[in-house]
LUMDRENZA-601973 format. One record per residue (C-alpha): residue in three letters; x, z, y. Coordinates in steps of 0.05 Angstrom, whole numbers, padded with zeros to 5 digits, always signed. Layout:
<pts>
ALAXZY
...
</pts>
This chain:
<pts>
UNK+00000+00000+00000
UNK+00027-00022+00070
UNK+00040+00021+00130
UNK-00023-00001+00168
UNK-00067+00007+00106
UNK-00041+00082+00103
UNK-00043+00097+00175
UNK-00126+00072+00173
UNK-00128+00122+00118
UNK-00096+00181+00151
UNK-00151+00160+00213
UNK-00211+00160+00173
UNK-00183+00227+00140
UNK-00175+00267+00212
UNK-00244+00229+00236
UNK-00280+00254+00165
UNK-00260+00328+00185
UNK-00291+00320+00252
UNK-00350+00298+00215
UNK-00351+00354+00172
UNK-00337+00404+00230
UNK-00399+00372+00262
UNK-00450+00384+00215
UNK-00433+00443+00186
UNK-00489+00504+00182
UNK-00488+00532+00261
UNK-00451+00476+00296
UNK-00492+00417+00285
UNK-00460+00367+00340
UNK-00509+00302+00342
UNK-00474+00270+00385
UNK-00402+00272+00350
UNK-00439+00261+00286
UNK-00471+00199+00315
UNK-00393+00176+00333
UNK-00353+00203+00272
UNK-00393+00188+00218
UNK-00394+00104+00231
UNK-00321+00111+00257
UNK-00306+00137+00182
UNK-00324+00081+00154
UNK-00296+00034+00204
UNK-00231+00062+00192
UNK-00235+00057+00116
UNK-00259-00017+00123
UNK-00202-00025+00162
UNK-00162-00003+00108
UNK-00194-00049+00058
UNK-00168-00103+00091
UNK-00108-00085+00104
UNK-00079-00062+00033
UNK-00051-00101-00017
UNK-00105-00114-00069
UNK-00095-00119-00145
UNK-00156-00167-00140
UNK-00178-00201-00082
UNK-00249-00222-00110
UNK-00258-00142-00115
UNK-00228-00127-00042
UNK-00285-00175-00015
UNK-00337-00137-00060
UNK-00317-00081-00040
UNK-00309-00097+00030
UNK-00387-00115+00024
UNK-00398-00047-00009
UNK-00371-00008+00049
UNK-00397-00044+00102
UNK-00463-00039+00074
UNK-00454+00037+00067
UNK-00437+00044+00141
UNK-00516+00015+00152
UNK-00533+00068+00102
UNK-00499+00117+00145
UNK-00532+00098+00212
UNK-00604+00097+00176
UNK-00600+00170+00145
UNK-00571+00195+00208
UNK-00623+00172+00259
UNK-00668+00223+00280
UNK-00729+00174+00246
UNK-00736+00179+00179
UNK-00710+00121+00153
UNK-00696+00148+00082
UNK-00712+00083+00044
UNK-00683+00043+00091
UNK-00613+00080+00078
UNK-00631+00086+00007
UNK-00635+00008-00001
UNK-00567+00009+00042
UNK-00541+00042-00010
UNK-00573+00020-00065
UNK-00535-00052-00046
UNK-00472-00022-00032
UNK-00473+00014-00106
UNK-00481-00072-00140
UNK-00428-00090-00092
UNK-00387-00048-00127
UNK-00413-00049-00202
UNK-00391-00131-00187
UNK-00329-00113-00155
UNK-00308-00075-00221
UNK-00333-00124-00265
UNK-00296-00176-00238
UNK-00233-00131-00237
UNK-00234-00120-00309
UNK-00269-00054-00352
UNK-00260-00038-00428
UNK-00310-00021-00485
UNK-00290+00042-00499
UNK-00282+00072-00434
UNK-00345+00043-00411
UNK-00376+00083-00471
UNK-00335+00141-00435
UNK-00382+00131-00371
UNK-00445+00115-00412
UNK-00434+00185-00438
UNK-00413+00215-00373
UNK-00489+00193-00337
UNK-00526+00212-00403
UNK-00503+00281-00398
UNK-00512+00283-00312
UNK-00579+00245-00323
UNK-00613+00294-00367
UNK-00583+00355-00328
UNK-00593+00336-00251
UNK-00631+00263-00252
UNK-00698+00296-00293
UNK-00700+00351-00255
UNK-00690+00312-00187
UNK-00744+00256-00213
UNK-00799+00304-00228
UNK-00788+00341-00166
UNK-00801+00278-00125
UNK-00857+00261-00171
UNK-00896+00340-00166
UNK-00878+00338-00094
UNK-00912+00317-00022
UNK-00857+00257-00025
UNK-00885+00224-00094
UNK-00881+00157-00060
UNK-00806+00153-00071
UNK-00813+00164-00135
UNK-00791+00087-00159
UNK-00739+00081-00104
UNK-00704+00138-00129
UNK-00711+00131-00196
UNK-00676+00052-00184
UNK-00622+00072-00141
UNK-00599+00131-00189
UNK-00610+00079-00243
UNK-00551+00030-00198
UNK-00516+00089-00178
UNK-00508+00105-00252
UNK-00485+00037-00275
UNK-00429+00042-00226
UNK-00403+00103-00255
UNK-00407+00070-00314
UNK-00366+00009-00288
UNK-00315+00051-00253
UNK-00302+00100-00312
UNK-00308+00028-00357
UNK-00237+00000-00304
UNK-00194+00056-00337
UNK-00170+00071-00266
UNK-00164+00150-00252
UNK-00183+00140-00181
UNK-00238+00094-00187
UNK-00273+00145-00243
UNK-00258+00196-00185
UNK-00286+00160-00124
UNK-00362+00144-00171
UNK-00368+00217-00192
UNK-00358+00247-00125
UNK-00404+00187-00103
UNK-00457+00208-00148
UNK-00444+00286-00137
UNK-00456+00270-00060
UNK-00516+00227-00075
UNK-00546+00282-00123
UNK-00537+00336-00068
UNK-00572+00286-00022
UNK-00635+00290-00072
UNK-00629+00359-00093
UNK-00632+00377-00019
UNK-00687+00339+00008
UNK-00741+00340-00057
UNK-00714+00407-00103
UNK-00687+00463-00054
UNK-00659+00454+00020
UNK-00593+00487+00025
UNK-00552+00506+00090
UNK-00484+00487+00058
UNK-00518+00417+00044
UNK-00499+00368+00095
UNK-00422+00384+00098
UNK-00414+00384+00017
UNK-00458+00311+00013
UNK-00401+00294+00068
UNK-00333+00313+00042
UNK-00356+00288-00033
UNK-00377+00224+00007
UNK-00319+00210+00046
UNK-00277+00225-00011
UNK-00316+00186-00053
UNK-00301+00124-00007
UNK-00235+00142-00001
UNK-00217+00141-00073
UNK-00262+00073-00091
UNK-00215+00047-00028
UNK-00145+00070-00050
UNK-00169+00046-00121
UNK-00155-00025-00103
UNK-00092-00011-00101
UNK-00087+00001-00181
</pts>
């Protein structure tokens, strides 16, 4: 990895702890939020492009996957609630990326690995999230979350499938930041909420980045 690839890195890293800072339990800055949180992204977009790619096809698909979750970003962190509009985002982002490994190359057995790894976090946090929606005021999300933990599960799968450490890494913080998203919003609101979906997240994007690397 270059110079200016690691230098975008170390910027989205100091702007991710600003984010953090901001929207942890008793500070709640908006306003940085509303700067940091896009500029996070930027940065590690930035840093896409910049790197040295093992495959280039990926980079692009990749490059597709973050940009798409910086719309994500903007929609869940407008004061509307545009919760399927940043679920769809996201949704898009997650097939960006199930390509983008595809392409790259995954093998039988560890994509057995992952099929085993979203059995197990499917039965323990995705039933329990699912009927929560479901016996809840919010039953009409019922379908889009059941689809997008359904893509977010076949790119676990796909990463764990590529054999790469930091790939497997960057999916399962992805989908630990993603169930903590759910879990907050339909099971039980938790004050320490926002700042943990936002370090997994950032890390999670972080790690899928430097993962193109190999």
């Amino acid at each position: 990895m270059n110079g200016t690839a690691w230098a975008l890195l170390g910027a989205a890293a100091a702007l991710a702890v600003g984010d953090w800072v901001a929207v942890a339990p008793g500070v709640r800055a908006k306003r940085a939020e509303y700067l940091l949180k896009p500029a996070v992204m930027l940065a590690l977009l930035g840093a896409a492009v910049c790197l040295d790619p093992e495959n280039d096809a990926q980079r692009g698909l990749f490059l597709a996957g973050l940009a798409l979750s910086l719309a994500g970003d903007v929609f869940l962190m407008l004061p509307a609630d545009m919760f399927v509009a940043g679920l769809g985002s996201f949704l898009l982002a997650h097939l960006a990326y199930v390509v983008g490994f595809a392409v790259a190359g995954i093998t039988t057995p560890w994509v057995l690995v992952g099929v085993g790894v979203v059995l197990v976090a499917g039965v323990s946090l995705g039933r329990k999230i699912v009927l929560a929606v479901r016996a809840g005021e919010q039953r009409k999300f019922v379908v889009p979350v059941a689809a997008y933990m359904t893509v977010i599960s076949a790119m676990v799968v796909v990463a764990v499938g590529s054999g790469e450490p930091m790939a497997a890494a960057g999916a399962l913080l992805f989908y630990s930041s993603d169930a903590l998203i759910a879990w907050d919003r339909f099971v039980a609101a938790k004050s320490w909420a926002r700042p943990a979906i936002m370090v997994t997240y950032h890390l999670a994007q972080a790690a899928l980045v430097v993962s193109l690397t190999r």
